[in-house]
Steps between C-alpha positions, in 0.01 A plus 500: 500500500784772573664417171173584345479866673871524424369477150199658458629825668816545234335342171140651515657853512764432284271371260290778556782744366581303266147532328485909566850511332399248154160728481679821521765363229173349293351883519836621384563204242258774269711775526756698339902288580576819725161413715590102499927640589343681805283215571752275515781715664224547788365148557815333415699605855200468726428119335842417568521657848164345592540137411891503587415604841159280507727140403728641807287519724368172414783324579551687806126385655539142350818456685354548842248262408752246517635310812813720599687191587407339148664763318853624472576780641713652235211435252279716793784746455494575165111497445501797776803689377318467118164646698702763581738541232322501173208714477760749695755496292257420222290826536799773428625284157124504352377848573877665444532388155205684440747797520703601203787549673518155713416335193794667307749432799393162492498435147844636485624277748364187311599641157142441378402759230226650571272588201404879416179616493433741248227782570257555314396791339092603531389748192 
């Protein structure tokens, strides 16, 4: 019974987000490529931030489920420090590549060419 709570309180709300997010990207499907861009550069971050730290915190309520003695405790260890860790560390990388400037540094570093966007002109 507790492994069914665990689930139904991270999966129904994911999925629930998860179903706002494809309608809004249906609605923008019909748009112009600069609506579905901005549509995608929104959704995109908060999709990956949301499930990322969803599947963490998963594992984190699934281990104490278990038997403490049952399980090693290295393997108790690492699911906490990757509660912890990830959607921290995960949070700054999504949102600051957003940023021209982050994603420039960063591109740099990787010597990944990054393509140009040409603006267009309105007459």
């Amino acid at each position: 019974m507790s492994q069914y709570t665990t689930l139904t309180t991270i999966f129904v709300p994911l999925l629930f987000v998860l179903y706002s997010y494809i309608r809004i990207l249906v609605v923008c499907r019909t748009g112009s490529v600069e609506t579905r861009r901005k549509a995608w550069q929104t959704c995109l971050p908060h999709l990956v931030t949301f499930v990322t730290y969803s599947l963490c915190l998963f594992c984190e309520l699934s281990i104490t489920r278990f038997d403490s003695d049952s399980v090693d405790p290295y393997v108790v260890a690492v699911l906490s420090l990757e509660y912890l860790l990830i959607p921290s560390l995960n949070n700054p990388i999504i949102y600051g590549l957003k940023l021209p400037q982050i994603r420039a540094l960063v591109f740099r570093r990787f010597k990944i060419k990054q393509k140009k966007r040409q603006k267009r002109v309105v007459i």
